[in-house]
DRENKOL-228178 format. One record per atom (N, C-alpha, C): z negated, y, x negated; residue number from 1. Coordinates in steps of 0.05 Angstrom, whole numbers, plus 32768, in hexadecimal, padded with zeros to 4 digits. Layout:
N
MARRO    z    y    x resi
MARRO    Z    Y    X  NUM
...
// end
This chain:
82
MARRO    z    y    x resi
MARRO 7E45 7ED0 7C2A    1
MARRO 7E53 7EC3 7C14    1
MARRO 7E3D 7EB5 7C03    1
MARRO 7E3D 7E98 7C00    2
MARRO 7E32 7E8F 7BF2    2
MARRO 7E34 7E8A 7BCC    2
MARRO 7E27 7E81 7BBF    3
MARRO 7E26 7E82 7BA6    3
MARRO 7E45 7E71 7B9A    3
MARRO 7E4F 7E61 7BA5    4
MARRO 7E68 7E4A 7BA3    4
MARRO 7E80 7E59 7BAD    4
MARRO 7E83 7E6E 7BC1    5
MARRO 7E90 7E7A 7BCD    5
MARRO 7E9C 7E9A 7BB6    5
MARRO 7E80 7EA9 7BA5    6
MARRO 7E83 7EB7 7B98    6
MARRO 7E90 7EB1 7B7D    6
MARRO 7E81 7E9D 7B77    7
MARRO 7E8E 7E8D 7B62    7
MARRO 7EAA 7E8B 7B61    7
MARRO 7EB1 7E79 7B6C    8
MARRO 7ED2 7E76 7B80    8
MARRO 7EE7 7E8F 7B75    8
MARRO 7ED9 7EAB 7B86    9
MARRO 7EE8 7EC1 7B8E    9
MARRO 7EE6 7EC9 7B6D    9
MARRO 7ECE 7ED4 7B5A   10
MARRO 7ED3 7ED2 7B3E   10
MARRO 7EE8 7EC0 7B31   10
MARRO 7EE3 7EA9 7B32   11
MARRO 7EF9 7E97 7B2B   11
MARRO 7F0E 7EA7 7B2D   11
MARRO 7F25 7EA6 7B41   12
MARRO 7F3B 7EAC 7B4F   12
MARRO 7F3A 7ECC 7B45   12
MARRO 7F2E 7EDD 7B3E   13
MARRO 7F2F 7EF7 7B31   13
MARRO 7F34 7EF5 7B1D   13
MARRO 7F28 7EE5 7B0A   14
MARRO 7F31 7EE4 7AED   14
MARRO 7F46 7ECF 7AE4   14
MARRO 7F4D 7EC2 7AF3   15
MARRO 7F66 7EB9 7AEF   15
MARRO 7F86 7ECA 7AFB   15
MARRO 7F7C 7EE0 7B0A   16
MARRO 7F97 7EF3 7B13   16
MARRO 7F93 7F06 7AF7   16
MARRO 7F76 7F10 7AEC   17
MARRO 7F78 7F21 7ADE   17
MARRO 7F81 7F1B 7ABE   17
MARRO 7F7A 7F02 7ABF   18
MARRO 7F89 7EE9 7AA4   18
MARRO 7FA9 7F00 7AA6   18
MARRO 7FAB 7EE5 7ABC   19
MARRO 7FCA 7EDE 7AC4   19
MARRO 7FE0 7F05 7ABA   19
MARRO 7FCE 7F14 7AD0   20
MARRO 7FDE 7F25 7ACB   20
MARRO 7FDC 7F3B 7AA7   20
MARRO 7FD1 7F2E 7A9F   21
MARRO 7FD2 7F3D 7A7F   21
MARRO 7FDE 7F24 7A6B   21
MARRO 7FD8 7F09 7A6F   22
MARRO 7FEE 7EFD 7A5E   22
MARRO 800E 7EF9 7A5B   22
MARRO 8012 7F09 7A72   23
MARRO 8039 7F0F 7A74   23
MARRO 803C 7F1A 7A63   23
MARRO 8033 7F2F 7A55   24
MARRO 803E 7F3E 7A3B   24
MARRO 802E 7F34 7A2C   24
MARRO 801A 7F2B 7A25   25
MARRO 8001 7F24 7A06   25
MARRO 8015 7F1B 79EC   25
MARRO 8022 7F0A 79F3   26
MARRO 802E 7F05 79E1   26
MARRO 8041 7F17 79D0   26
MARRO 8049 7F32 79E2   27
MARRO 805B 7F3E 79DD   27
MARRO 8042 7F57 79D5   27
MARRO 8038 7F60 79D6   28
MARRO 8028 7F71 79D0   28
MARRO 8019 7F6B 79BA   28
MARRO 8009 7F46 79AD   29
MARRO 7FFD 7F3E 799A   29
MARRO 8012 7F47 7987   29
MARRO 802A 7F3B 798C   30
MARRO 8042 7F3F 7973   30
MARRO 8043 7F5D 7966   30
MARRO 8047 7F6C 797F   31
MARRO 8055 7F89 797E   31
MARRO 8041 7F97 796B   31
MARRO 801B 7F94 7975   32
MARRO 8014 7FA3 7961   32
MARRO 800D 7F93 794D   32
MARRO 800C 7F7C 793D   33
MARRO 8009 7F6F 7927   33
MARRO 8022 7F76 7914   33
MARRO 8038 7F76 791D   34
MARRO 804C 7F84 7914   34
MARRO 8047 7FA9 7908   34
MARRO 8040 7FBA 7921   35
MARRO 803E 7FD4 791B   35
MARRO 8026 7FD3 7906   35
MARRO 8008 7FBE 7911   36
MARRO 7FF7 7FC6 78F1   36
MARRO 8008 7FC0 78D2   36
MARRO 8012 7FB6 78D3   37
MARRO 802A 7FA3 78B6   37
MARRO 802C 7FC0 78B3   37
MARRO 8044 7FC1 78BB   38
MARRO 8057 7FE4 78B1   38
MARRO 8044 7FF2 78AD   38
MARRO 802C 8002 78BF   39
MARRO 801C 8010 78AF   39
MARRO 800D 8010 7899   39
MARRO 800A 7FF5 789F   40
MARRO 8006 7FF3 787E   40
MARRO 800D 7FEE 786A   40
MARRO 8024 7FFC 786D   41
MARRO 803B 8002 7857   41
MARRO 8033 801C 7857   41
MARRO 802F 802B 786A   42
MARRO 8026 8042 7870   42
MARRO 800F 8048 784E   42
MARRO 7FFF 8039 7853   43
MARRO 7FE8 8044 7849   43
MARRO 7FF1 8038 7825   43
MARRO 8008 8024 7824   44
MARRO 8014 802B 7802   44
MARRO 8011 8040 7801   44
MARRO 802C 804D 7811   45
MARRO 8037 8068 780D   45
MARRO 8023 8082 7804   45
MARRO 8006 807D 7808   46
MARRO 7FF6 8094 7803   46
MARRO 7FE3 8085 77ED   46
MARRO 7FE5 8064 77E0   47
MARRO 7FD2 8064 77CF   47
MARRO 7FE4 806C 77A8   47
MARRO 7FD2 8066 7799   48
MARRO 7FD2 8070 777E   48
MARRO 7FEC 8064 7771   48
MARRO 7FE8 8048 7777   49
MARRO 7FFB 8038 776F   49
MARRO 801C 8035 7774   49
MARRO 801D 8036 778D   50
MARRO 8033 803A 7799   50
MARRO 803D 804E 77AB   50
MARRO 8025 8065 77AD   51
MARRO 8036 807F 77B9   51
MARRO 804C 808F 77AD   51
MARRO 8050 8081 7797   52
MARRO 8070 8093 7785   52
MARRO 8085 807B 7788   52
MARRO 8080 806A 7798   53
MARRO 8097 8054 779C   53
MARRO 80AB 8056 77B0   53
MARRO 80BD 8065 77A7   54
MARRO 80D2 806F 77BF   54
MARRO 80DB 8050 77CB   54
MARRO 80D7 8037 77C2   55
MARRO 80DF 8029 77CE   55
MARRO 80D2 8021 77EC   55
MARRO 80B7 801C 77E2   56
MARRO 80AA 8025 77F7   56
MARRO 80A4 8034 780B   56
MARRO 80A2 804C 7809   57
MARRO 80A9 805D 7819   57
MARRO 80BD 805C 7830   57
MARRO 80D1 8055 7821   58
MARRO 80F0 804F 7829   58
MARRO 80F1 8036 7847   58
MARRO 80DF 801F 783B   59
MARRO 80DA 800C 784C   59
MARRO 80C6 801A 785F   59
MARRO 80B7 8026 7856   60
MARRO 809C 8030 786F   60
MARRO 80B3 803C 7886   60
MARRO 80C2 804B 7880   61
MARRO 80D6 805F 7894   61
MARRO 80EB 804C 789A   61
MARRO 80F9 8038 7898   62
MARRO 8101 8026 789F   62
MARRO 80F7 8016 78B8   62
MARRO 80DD 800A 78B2   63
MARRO 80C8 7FF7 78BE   63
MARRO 80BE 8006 78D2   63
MARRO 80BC 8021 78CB   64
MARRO 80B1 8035 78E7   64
MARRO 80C0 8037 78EF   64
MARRO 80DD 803B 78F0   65
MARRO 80F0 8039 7906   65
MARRO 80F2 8022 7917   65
MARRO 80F8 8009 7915   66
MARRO 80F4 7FF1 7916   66
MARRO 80DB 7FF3 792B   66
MARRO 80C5 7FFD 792A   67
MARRO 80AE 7FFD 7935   67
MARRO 80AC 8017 794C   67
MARRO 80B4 8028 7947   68
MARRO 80BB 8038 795F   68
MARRO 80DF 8026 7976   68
MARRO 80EA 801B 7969   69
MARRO 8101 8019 7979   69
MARRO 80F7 8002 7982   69
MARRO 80EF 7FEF 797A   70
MARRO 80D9 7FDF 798E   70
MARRO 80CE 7FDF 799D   70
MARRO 80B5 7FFF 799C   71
MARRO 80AA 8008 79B5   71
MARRO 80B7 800D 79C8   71
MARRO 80C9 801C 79C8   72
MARRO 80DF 8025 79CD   72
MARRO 80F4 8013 79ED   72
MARRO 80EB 8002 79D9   73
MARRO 8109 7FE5 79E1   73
MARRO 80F2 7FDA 79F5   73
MARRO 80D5 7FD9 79F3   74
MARRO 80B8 7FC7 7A07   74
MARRO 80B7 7FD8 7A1C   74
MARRO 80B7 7FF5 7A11   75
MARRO 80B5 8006 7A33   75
MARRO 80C9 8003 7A44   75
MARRO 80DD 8009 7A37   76
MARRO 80F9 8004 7A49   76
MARRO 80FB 7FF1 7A5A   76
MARRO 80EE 7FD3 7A46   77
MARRO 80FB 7FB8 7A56   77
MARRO 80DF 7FA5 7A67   77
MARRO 80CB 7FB4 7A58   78
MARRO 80B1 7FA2 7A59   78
MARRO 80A2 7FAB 7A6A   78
MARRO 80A1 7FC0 7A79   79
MARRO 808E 7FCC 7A87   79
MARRO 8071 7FBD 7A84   79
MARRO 805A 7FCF 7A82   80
MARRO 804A 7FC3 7A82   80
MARRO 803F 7FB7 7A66   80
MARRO 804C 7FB8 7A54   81
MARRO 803E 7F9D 7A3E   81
MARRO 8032 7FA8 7A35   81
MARRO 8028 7FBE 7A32   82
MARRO 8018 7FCB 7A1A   82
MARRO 7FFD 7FCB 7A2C   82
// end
């Protein structure tokens, strides 16, 4: 195997290994940009200012549902995205 030949076969590797992780990227970029958001609602919930804000709170346990039934809904239908 020559130097043009290796090249080639790299080539053609990293475009299957592209190929087969951008079927979900998009669905996975979303999923956890979304779950960091809600957590960090999370981390109101324990600061000075707003850890006595039942409103808050209220939305953190909301948004975490929302974020588990999502996971939830990707394993089921998505195989693979994570």
């Amino acid at each position: 195997m020559d130097k043009m030949e290796l090249k080639e076969l790299i080539k053609q590797e990293l475009v299957e290994v592209t190929r087969d992780k951008s079927d979900h990227q998009l669905i996975h970029d979303v999923y956890y940009n979304f779950s960091d958001g809600v957590y960090g609602l999370l981390d109101m919930t324990t600061d000075k200012e707003y850890g006595k804000d039942a409103y808050v709170k209220k939305t953190f346990r909301s948004a975490k549902k929302l974020v588990m039934d999502l996971e939830m809904h990707l394993n089921k239908n998505y195989k693979g995205w994570d």
